[in-house]
PDB file with SEQRES, HELIX, SHEET and CRYST1 records, atoms N, CA, C and O in Angstrom:
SEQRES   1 A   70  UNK UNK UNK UNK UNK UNK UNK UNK UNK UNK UNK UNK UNK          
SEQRES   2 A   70  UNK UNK UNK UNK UNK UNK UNK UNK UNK UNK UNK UNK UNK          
SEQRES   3 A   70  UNK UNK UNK UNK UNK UNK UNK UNK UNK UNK UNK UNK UNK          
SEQRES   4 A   70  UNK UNK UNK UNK UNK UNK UNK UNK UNK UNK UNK UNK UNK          
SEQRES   5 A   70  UNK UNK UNK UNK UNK UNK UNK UNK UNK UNK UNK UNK UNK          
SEQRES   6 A   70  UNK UNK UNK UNK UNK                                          
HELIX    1 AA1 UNK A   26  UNK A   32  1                                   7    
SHEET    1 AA1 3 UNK A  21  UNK A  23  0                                        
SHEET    2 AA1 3 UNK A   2  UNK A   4 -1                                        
SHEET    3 AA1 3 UNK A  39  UNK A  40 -1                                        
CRYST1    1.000    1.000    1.000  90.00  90.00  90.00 P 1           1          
ATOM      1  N   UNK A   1       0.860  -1.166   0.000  1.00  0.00           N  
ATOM      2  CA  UNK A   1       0.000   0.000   0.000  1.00  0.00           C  
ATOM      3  C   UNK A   1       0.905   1.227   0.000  1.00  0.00           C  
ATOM      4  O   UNK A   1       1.875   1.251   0.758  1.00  0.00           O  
ATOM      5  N   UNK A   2       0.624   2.285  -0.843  1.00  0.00           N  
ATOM      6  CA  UNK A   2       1.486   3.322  -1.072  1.00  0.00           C  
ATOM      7  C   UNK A   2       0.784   4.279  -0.148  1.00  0.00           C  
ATOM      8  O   UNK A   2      -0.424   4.484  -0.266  1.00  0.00           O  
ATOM      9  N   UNK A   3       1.394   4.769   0.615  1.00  0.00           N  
ATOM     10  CA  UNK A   3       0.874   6.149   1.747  1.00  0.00           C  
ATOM     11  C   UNK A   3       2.064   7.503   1.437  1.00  0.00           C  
ATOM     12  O   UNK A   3       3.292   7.543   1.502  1.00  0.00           O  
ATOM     13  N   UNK A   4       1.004   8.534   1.078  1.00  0.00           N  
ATOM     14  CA  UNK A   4       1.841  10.168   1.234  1.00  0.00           C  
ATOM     15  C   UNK A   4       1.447  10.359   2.440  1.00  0.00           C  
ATOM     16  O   UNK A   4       0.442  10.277   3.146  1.00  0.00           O  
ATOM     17  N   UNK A   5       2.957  10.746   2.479  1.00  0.00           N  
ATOM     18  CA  UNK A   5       2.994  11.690   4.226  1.00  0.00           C  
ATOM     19  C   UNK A   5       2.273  12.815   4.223  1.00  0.00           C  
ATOM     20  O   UNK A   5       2.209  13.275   3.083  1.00  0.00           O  
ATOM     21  N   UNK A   6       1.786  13.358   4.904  1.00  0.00           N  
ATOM     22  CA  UNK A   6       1.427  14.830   5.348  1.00  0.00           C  
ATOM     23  C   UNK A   6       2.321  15.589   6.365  1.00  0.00           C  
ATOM     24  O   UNK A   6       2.300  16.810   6.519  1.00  0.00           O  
ATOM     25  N   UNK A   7       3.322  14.482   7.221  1.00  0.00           N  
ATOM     26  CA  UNK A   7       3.978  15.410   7.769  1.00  0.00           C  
ATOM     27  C   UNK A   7       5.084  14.485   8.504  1.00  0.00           C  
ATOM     28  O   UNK A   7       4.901  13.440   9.129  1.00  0.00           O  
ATOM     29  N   UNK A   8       6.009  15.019   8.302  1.00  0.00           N  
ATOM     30  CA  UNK A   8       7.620  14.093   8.894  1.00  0.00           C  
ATOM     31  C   UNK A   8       7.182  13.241   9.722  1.00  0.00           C  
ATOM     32  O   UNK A   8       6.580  13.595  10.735  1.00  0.00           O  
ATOM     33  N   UNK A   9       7.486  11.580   9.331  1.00  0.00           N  
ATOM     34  CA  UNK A   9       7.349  10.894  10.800  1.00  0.00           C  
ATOM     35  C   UNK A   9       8.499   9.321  10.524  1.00  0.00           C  
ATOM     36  O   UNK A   9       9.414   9.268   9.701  1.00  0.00           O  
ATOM     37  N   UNK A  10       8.253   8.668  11.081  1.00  0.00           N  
ATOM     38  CA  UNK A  10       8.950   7.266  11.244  1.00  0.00           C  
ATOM     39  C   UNK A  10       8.390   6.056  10.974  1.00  0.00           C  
ATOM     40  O   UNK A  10       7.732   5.445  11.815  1.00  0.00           O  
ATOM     41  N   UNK A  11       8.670   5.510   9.461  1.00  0.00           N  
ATOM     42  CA  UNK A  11       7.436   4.468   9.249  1.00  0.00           C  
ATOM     43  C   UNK A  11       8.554   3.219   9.408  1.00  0.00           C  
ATOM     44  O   UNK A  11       9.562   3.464   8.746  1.00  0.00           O  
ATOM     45  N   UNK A  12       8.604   2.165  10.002  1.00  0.00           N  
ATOM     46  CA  UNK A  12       9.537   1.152   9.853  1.00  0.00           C  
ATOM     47  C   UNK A  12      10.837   1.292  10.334  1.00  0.00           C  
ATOM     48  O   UNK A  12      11.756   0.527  10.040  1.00  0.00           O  
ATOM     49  N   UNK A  13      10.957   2.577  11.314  1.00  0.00           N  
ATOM     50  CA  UNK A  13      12.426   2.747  11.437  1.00  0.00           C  
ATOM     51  C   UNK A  13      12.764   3.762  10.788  1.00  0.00           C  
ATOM     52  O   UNK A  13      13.601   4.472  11.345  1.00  0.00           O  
ATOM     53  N   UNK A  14      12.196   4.260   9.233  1.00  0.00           N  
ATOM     54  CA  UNK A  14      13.092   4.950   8.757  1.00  0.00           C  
ATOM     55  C   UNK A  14      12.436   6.554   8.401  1.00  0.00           C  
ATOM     56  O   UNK A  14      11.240   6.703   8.154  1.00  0.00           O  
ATOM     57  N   UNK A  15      13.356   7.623   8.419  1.00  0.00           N  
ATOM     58  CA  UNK A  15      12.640   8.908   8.457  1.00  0.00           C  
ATOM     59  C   UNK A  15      12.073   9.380   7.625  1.00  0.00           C  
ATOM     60  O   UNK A  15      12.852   9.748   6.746  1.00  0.00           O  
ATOM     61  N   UNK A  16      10.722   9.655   7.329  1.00  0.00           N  
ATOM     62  CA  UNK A  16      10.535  10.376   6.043  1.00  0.00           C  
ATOM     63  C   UNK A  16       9.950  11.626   6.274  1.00  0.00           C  
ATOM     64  O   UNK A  16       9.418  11.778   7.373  1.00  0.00           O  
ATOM     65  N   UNK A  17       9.933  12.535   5.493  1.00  0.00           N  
ATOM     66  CA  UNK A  17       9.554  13.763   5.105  1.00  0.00           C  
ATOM     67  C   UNK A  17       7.809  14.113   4.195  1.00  0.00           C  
ATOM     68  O   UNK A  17       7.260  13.664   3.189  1.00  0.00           O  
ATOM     69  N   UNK A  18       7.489  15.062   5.168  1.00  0.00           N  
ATOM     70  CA  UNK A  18       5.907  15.322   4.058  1.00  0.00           C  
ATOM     71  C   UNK A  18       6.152  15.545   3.058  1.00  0.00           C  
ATOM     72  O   UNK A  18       7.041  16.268   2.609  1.00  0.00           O  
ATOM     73  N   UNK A  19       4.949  14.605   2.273  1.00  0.00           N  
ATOM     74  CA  UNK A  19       5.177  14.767   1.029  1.00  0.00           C  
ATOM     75  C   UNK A  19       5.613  12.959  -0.199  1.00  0.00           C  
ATOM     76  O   UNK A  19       5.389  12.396  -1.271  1.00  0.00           O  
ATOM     77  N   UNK A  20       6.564  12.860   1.507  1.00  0.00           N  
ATOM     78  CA  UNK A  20       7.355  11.694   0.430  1.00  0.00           C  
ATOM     79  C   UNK A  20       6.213  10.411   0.332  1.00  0.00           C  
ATOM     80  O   UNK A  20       5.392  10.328   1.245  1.00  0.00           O  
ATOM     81  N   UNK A  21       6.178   9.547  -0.640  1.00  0.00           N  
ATOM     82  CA  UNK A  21       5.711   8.605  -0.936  1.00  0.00           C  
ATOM     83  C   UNK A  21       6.434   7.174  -0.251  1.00  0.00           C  
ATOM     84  O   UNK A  21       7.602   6.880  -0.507  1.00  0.00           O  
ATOM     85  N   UNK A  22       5.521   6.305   0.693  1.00  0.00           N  
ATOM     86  CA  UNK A  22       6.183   4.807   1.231  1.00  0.00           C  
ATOM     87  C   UNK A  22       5.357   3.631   0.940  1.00  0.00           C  
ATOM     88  O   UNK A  22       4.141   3.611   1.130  1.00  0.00           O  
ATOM     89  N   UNK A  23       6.072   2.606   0.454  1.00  0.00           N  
ATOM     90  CA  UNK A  23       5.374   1.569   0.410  1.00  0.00           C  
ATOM     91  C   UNK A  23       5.374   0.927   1.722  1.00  0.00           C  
ATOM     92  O   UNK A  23       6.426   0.677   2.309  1.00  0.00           O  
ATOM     93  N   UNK A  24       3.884   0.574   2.336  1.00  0.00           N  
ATOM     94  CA  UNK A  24       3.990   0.115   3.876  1.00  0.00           C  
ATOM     95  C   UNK A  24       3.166  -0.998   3.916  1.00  0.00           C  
ATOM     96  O   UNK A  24       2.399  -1.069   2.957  1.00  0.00           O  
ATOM     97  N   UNK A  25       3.085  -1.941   4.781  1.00  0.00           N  
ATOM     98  CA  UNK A  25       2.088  -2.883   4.606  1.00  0.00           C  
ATOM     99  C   UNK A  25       0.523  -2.381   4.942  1.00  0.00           C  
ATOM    100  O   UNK A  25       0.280  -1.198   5.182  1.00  0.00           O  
ATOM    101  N   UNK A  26      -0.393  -3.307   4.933  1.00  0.00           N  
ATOM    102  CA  UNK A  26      -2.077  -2.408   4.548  1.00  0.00           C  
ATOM    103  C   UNK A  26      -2.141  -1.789   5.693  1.00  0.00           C  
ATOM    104  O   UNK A  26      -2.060  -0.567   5.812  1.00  0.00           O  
ATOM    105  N   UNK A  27      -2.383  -3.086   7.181  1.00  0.00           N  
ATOM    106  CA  UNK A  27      -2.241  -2.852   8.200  1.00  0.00           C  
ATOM    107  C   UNK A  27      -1.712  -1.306   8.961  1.00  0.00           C  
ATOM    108  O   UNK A  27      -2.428  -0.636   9.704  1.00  0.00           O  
ATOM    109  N   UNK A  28      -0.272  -0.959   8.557  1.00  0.00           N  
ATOM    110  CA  UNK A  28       0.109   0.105   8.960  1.00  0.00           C  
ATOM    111  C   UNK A  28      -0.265   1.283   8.361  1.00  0.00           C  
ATOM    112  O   UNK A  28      -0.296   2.387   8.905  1.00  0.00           O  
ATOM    113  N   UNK A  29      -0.622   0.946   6.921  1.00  0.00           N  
ATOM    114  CA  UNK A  29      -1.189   1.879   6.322  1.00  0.00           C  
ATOM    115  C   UNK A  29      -2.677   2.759   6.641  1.00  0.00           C  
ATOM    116  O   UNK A  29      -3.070   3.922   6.553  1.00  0.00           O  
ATOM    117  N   UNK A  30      -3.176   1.526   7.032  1.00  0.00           N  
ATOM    118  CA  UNK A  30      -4.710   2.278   7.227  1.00  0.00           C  
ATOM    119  C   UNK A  30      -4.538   2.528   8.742  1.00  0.00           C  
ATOM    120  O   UNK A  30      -5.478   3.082   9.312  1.00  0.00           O  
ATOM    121  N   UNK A  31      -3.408   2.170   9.486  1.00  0.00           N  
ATOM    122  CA  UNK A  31      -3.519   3.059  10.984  1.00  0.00           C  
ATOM    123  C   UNK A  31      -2.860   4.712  10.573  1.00  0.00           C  
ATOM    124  O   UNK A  31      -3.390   5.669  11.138  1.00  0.00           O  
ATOM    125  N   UNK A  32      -2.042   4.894   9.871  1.00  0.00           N  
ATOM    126  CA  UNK A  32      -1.771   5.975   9.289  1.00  0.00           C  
ATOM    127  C   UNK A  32      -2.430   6.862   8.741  1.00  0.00           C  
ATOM    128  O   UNK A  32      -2.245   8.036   9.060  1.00  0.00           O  
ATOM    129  N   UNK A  33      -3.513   6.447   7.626  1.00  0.00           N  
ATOM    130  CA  UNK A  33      -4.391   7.179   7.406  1.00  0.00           C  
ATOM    131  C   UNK A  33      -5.420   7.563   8.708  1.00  0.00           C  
ATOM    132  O   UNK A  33      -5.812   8.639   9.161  1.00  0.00           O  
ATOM    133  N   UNK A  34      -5.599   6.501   8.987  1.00  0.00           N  
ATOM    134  CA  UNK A  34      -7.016   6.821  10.614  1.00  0.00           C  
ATOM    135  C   UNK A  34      -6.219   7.764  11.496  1.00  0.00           C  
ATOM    136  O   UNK A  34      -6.921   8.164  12.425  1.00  0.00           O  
ATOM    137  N   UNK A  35      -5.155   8.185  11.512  1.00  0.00           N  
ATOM    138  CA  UNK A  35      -4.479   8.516  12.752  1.00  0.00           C  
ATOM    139  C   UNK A  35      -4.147  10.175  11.680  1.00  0.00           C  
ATOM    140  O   UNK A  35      -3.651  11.114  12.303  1.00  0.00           O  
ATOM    141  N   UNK A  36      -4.362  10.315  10.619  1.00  0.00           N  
ATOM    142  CA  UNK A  36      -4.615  11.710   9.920  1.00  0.00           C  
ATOM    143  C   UNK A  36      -3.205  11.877   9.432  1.00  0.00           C  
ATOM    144  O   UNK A  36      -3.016  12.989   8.938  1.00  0.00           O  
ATOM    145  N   UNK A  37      -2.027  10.977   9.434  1.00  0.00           N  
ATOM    146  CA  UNK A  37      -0.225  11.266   9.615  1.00  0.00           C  
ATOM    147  C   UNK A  37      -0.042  10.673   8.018  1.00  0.00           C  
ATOM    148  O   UNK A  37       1.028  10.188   7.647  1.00  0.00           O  
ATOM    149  N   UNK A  38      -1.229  10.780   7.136  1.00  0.00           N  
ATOM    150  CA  UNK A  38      -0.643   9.897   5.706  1.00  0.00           C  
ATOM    151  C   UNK A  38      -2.190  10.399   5.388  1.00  0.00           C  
ATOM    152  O   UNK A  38      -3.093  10.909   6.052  1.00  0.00           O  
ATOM    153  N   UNK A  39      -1.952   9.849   3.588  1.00  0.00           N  
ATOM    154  CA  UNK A  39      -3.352   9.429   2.851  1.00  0.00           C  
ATOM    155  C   UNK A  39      -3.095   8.302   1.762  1.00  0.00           C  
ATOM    156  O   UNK A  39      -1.924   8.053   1.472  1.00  0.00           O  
ATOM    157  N   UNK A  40      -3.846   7.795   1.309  1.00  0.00           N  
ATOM    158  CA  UNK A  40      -3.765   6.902   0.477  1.00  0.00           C  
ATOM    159  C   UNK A  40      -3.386   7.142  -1.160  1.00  0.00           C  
ATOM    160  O   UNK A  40      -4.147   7.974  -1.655  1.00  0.00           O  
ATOM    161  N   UNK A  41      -2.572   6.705  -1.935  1.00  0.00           N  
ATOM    162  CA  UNK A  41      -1.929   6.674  -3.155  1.00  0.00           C  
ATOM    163  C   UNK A  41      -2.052   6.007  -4.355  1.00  0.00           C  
ATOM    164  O   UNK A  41      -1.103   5.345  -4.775  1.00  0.00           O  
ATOM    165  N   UNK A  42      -3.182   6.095  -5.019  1.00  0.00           N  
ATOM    166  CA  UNK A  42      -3.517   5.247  -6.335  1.00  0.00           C  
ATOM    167  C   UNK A  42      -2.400   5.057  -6.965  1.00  0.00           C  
ATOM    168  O   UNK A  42      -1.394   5.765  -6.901  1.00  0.00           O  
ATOM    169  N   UNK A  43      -2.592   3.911  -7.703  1.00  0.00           N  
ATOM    170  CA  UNK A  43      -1.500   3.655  -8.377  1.00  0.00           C  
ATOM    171  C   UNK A  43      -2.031   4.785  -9.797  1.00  0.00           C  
ATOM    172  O   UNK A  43      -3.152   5.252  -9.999  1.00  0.00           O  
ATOM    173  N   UNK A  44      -0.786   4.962 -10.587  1.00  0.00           N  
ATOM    174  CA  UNK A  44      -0.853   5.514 -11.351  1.00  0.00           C  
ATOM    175  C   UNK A  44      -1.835   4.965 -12.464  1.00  0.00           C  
ATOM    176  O   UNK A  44      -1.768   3.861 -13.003  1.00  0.00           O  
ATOM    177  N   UNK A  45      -3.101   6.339 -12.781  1.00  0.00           N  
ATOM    178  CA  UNK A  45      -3.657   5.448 -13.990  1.00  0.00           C  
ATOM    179  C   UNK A  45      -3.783   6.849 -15.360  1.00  0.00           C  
ATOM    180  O   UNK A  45      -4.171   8.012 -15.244  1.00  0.00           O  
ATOM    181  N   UNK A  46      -3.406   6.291 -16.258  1.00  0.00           N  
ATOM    182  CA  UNK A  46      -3.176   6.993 -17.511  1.00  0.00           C  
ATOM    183  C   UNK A  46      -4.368   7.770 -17.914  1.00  0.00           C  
ATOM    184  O   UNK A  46      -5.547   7.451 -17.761  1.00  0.00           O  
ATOM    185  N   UNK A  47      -3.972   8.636 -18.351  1.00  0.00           N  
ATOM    186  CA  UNK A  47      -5.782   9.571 -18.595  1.00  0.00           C  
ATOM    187  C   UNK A  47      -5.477   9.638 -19.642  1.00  0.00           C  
ATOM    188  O   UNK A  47      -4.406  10.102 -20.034  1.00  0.00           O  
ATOM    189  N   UNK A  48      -6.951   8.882 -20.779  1.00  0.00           N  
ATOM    190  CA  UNK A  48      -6.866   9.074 -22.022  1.00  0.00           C  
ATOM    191  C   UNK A  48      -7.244  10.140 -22.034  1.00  0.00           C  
ATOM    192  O   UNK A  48      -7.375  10.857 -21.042  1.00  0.00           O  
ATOM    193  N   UNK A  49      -7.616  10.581 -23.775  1.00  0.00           N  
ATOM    194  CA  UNK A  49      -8.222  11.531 -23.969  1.00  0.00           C  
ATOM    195  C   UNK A  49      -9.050  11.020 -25.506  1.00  0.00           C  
ATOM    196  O   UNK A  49      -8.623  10.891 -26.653  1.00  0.00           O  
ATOM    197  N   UNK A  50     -10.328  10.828 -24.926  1.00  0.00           N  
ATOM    198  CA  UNK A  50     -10.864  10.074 -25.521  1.00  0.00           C  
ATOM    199  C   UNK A  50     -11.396  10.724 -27.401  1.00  0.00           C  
ATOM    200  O   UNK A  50     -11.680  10.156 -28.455  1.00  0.00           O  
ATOM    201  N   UNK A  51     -11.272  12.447 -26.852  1.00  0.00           N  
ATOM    202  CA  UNK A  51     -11.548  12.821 -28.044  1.00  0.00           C  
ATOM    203  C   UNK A  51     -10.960  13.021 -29.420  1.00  0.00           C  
ATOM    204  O   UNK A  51     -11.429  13.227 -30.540  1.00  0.00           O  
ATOM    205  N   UNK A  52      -9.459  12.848 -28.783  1.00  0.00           N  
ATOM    206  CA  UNK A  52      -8.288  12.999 -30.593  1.00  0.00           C  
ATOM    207  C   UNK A  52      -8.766  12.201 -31.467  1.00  0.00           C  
ATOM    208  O   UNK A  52      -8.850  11.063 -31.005  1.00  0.00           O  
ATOM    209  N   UNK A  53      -9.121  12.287 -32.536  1.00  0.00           N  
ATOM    210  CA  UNK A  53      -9.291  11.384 -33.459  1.00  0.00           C  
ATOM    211  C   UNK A  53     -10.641  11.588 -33.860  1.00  0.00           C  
ATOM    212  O   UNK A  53     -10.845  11.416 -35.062  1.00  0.00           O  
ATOM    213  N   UNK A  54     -11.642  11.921 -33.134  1.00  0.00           N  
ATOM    214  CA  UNK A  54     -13.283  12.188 -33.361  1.00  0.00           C  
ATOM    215  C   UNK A  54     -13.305  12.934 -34.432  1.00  0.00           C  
ATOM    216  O   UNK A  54     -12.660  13.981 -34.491  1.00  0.00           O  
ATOM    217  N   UNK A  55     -14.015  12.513 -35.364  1.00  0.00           N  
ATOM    218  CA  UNK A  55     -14.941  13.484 -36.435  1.00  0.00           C  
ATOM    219  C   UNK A  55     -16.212  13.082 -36.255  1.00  0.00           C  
ATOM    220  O   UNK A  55     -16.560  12.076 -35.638  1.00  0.00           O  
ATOM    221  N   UNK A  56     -17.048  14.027 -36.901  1.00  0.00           N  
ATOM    222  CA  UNK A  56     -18.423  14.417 -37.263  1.00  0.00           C  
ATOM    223  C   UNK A  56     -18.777  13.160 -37.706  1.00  0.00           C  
ATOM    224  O   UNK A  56     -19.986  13.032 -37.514  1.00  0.00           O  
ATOM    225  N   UNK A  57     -18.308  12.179 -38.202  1.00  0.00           N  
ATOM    226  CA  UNK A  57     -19.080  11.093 -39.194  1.00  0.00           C  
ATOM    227  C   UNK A  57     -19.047  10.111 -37.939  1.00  0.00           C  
ATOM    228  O   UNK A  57     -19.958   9.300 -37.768  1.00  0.00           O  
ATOM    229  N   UNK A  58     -17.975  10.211 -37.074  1.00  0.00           N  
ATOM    230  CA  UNK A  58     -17.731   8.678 -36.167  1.00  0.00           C  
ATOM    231  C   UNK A  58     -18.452   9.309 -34.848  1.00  0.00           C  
ATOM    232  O   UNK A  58     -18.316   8.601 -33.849  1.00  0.00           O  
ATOM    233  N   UNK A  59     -19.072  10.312 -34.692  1.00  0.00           N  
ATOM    234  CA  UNK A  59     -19.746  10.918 -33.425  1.00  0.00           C  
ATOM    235  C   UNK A  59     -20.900  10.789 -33.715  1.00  0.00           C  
ATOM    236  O   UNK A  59     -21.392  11.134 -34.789  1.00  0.00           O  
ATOM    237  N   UNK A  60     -21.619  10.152 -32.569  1.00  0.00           N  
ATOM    238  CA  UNK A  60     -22.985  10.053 -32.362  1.00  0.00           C  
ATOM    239  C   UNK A  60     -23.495  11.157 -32.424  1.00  0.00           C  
ATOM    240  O   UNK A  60     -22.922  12.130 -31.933  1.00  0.00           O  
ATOM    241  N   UNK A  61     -24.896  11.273 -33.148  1.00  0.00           N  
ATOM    242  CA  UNK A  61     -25.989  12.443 -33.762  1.00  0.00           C  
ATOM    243  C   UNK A  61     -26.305  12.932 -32.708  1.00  0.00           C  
ATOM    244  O   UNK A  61     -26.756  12.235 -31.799  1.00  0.00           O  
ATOM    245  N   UNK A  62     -26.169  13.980 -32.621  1.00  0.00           N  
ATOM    246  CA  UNK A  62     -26.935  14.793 -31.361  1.00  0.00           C  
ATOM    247  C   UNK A  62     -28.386  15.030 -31.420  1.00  0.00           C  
ATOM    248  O   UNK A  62     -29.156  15.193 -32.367  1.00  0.00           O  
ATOM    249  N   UNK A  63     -28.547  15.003 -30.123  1.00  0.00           N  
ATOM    250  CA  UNK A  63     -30.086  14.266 -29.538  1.00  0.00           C  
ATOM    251  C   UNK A  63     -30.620  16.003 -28.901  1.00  0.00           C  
ATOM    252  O   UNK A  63     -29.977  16.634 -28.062  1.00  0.00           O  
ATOM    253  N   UNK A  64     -31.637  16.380 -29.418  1.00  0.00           N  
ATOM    254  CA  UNK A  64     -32.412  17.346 -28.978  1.00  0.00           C  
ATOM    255  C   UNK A  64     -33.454  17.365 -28.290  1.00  0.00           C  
ATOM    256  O   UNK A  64     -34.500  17.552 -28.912  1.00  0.00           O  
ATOM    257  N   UNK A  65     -33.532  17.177 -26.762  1.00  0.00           N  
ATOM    258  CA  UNK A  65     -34.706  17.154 -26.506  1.00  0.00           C  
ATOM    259  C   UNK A  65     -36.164  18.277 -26.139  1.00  0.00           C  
ATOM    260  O   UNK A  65     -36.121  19.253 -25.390  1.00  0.00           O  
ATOM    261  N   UNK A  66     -36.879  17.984 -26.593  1.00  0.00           N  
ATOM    262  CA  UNK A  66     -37.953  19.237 -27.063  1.00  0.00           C  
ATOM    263  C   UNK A  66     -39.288  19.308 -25.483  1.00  0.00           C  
ATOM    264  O   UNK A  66     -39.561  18.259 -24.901  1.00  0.00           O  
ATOM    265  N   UNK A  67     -39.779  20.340 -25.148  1.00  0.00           N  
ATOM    266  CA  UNK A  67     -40.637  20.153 -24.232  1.00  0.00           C  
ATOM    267  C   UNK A  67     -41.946  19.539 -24.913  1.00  0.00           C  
ATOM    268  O   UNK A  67     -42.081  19.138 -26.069  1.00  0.00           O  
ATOM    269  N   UNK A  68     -42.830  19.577 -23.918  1.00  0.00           N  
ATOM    270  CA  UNK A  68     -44.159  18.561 -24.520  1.00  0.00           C  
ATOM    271  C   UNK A  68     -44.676  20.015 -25.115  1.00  0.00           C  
ATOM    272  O   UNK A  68     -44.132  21.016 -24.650  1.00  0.00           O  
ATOM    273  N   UNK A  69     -45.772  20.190 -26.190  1.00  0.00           N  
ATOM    274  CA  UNK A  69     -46.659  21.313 -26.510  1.00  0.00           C  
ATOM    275  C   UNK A  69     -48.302  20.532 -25.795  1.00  0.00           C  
ATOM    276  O   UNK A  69     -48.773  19.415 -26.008  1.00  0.00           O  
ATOM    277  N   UNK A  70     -48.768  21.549 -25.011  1.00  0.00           N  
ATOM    278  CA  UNK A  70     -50.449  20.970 -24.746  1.00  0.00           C  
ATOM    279  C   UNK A  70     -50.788  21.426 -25.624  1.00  0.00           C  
ATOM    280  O   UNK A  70     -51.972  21.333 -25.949  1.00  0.00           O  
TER     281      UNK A  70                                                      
END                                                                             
């Protein structure tokens, strides 16, 4: 489990600095987070961008929706 510090402390013995990134086991991890001294660290996920490449012919027709007339 990857935990960012929020603020200088001692995970395993060894010193780290806010900010820095530790791999810790879950256990210690989620006492870290509960205890407010860390937060939790997604692993990295790639952000497409789904629109490069879109034209007018491969894009779905746009949908107008109209009120009722009484």
């Amino acid at each position: 489990m990857n935990i960012k510090c929020k603020r200088a402390m001692l995970v395993n013995g060894k010193h780290h600095e806010a900010g820095d990134i530790v791999e810790v086991p879950v256990n210690i991890g989620l006492d870290l987070v509960n205890m407010g001294k860390g937060e939790v660290v997604e692993e990295s996920k790639t952000i497409t961008d789904r629109a490069i490449g879109l034209t007018k012919k491969s894009a779905a027709s746009l949908v107008k929706r109209n009120t009722k007339k009484k």
